[in-house]
N, C-alpha and C positions, 0 to 999 in steps of 0.2 A: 511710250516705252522709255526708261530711264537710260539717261545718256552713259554709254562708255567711259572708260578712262584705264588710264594705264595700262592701254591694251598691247603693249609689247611685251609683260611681264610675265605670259605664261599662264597667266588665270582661266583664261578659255580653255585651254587644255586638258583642264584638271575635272574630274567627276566628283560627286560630293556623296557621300556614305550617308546608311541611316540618320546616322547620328546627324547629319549635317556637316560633318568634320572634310575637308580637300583630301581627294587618293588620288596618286600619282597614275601616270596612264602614261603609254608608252613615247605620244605625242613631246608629252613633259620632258623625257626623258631625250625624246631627240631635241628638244630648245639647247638641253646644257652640251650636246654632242657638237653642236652645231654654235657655240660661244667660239671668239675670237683665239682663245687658247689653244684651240683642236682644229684650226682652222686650216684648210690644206693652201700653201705654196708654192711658187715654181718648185722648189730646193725639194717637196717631199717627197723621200724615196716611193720605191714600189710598197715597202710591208704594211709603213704610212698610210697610204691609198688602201692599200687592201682592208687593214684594220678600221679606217672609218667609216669607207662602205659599208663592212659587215655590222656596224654600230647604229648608223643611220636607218639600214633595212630591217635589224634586228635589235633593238634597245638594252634586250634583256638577254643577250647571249653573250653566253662566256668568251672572253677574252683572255688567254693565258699568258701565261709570264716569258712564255717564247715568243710569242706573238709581237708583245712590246720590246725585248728586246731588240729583235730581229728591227726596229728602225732604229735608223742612223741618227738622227739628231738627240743629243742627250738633255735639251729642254721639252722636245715633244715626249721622248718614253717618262720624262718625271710626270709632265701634264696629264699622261695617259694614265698615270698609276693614281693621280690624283684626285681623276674623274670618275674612276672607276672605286675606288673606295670610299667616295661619297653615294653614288648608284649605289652598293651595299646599303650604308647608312642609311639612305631614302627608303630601300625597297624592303627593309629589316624593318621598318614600322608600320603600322595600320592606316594610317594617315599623315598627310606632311605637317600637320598639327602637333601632332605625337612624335614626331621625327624632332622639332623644333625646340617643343618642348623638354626631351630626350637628350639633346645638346649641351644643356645646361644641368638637367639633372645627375647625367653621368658622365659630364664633362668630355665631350668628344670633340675631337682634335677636325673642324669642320674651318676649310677656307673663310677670312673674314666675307667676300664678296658674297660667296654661297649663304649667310647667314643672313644678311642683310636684304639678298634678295626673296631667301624664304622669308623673312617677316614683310616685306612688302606683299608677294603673294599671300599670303594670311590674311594681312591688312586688308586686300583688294577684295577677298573674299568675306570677310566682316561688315566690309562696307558696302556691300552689294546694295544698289538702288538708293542710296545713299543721293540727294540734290544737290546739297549745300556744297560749294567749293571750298567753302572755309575752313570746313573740316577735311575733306579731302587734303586741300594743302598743309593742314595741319600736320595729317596723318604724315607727310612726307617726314617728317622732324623723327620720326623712327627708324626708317633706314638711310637718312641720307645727310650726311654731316653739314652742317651751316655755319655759315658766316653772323655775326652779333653787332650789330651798333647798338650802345646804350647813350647815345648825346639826342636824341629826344624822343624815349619811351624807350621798349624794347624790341629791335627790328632785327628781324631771321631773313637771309637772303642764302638761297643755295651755295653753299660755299662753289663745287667747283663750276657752276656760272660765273658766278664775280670773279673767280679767277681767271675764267678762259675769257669774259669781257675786259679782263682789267689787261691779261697779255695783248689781246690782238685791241686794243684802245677802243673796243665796243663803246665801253659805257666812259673811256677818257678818264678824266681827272676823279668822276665821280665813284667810278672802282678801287682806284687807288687809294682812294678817302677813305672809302672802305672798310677796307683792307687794314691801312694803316691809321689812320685817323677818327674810326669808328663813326664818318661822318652821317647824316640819316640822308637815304636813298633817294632822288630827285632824277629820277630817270623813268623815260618814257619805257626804256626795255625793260624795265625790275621795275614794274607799278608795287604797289602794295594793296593789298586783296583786303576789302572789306566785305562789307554788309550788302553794300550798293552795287559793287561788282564781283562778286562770287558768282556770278556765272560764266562769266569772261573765263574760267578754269576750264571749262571742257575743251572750249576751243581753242588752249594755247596748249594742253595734255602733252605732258610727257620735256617740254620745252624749259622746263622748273624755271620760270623768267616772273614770279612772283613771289613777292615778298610778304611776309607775314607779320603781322603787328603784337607779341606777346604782352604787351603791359596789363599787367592786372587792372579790371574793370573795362576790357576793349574785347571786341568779338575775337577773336583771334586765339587769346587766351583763354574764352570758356568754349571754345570750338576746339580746341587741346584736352580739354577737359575732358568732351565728349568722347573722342576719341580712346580717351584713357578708359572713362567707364567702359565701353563696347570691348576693348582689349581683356579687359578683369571679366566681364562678365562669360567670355567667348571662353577663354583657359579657363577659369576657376569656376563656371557658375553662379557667382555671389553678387548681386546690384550694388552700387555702388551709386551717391552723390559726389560730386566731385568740384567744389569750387574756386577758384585763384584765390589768392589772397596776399594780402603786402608784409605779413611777418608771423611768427608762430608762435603763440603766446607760453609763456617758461608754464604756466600751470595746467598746459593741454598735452605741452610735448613729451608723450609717454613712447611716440612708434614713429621712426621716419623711413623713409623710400628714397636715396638717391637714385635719381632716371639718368647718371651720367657720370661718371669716374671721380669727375671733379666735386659735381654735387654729393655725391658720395663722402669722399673723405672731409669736405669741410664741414657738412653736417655732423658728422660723427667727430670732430674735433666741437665745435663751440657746444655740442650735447654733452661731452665729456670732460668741459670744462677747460678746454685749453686755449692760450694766445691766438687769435686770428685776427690780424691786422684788417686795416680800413679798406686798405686796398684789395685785401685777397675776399674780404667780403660783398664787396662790390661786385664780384664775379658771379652773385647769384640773379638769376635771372625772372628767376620765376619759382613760386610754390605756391601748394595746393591743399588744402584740406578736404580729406575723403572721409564719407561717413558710410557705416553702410550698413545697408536696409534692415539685416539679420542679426542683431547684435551677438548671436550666437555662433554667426558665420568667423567670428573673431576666437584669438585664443582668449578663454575665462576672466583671466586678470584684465584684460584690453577692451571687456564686454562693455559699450555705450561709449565707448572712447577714441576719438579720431584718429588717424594718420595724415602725416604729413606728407609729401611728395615734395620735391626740389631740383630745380635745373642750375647748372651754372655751366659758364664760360670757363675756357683755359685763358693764361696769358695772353693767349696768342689771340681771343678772342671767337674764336670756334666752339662748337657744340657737335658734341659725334654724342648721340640719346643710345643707352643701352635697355631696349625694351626686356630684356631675358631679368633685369631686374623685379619685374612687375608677376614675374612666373615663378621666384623663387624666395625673395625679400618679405611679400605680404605678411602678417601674422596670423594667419588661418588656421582657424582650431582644426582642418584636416585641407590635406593639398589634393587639389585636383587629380 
């Protein structure tokens, strides 16, 4: 039987349609009832109490706008109006697929948390029976923002681990390095996850206490890769090759993908021909050329001709991945 993982994320919960696509079920629906936000305290009035009960036993019943006011606390009636107009959202599509995908195409105003945890559940459910830990860990680089050292190769370490080891002096001076000195990770607690031990993933799950090695030509980076194809082929239908590579040659580069804000805008500045100093170029971390299978799966003009994909670091050194890029950016002679 293929090992679990990330099994607090709600994935069990969820039933999967013809199609194979996640539908939300009422279970689902009490995981977000039952988040820290909605969570009852000493302080919660009576109307409080009564309105979660009736959420917990009934997911999908209405909640009116007396209901919410009628409690006392004016951060719990906003939370309540907040979680209650995402359950719309949710329950307004055919699948959380389609809900996900729906975000970005008609731009709806969805909590950053809520969004990041639907593509993990997505994720969980793409990657189903999946063994490699490499890619699993990979996969995390989609919803969950990282830390960067580039002083030897390219190392991903969960950003809010390193932070919460670098406060409470977990990982000591070697956090702090981190942090601020981008030094590369020599800690027993933040191993670095290869080849040899990608198994060691199942049984630290959910702990994000390993690090990832991105440098083009290292498993880490075509295990990203992976995951990239599975994501394109899941939303759009269309195969995909997908492999790292160390720069993008000027006579290929007709179509690029930023996977991240930053990658974003400096691709689209040295494509357009503008100043990007030495420094701001250094913030790329990693790119990718995709080929794919159907050259008609492309729009006409783009037919036999790559894209490129691209990561980069902020200042600050962080990585927050915008996967919604991958569902609207492509150049698809028709979208999903």
């Amino acid at each position: 039987m293929p090992s679990d993982f990330w099994s607090s994320c709600g994935y069990r919960l969820l039933e999967r349609g013809a199609d194979g696509k996640l539908v939300v079920t009422d279970d689902y629906l009490r995981l977000y009832f039952q988040r820290p936000e909605l969570a009852l305290v000493a302080q919660s009035c009576a109307a409080e109490r009564r309105l979660h009960e009736q959420l917990l036993d009934q997911p999908r019943s209405e909640a009116s706008e007396a209901a919410i006011a009628a409690i006392e606390d004016e951060d719990a009636r906003e939370n309540y109006r907040v979680m209650l107009r995402f359950r719309e959202q949710l329950l307004g599509a055919p699948t959380l697929d389609a809900f996900y995908f729906d975000v970005f195409r008609r731009d709806v105003a969805v909590p950053p948390d809520f969004i990041h945890h639907t593509a993990q559940v997505i994720l969980r459910g793409i990657l189903e029976g999946v063994e490699d830990g490499l890619q699993l860990r990979a996969a995390e680089i989609f919803f969950r923002p990282q830390s960067v050292s580039v002083e030897h190769g390219v190392i991903l370490a969960d950003q809010t681990t390193v932070e919460s080891h670098a406060r409470h002096a977990g990982l000591g001076n070697v956090g702090r390095l981190l942090r601020e000195l981008q030094a590369p990770l020599r800690s027993a607690e933040l191993d670095v996850i290869d080849e040899n031990n990608a198994a060691e993933y199942f049984s630290r799950d959910e702990r994000h206490d390993l690090a990832i090695d991105m440098t083009p030509g290292r498993a880490g980076a075509a295990a990203f890769a992976r995951v990239l194809e599975r994501w394109i082929v899941h939303f759009h239908g269309v195969q995909t090759t997908i492999v790292p590579v160390r720069e993008i040659p000027d006579e290929e580069w007709q179509w690029h993908v930023g996977l991240d804000s930053e990658a974003t805008a400096m691709l689209n500045d040295i494509y357009n021909g503008a100043d990007v100093d030495q420094e701001r170029m250094k913030r790329i971390i990693g790119l990718f050329r995709v080929e794919f299978g159907d050259r008609h799966a492309v729009r006409p003009e783009l037919a036999g001709a790559p894209v490129f994909f691209g990561l980069a670091m902020t200042a600050e050194s962080t990585l927050r991945m915008k996967p919604q890029n991958l569902l609207m950016n492509l150049p698809l002679a028709r979208r999903a």
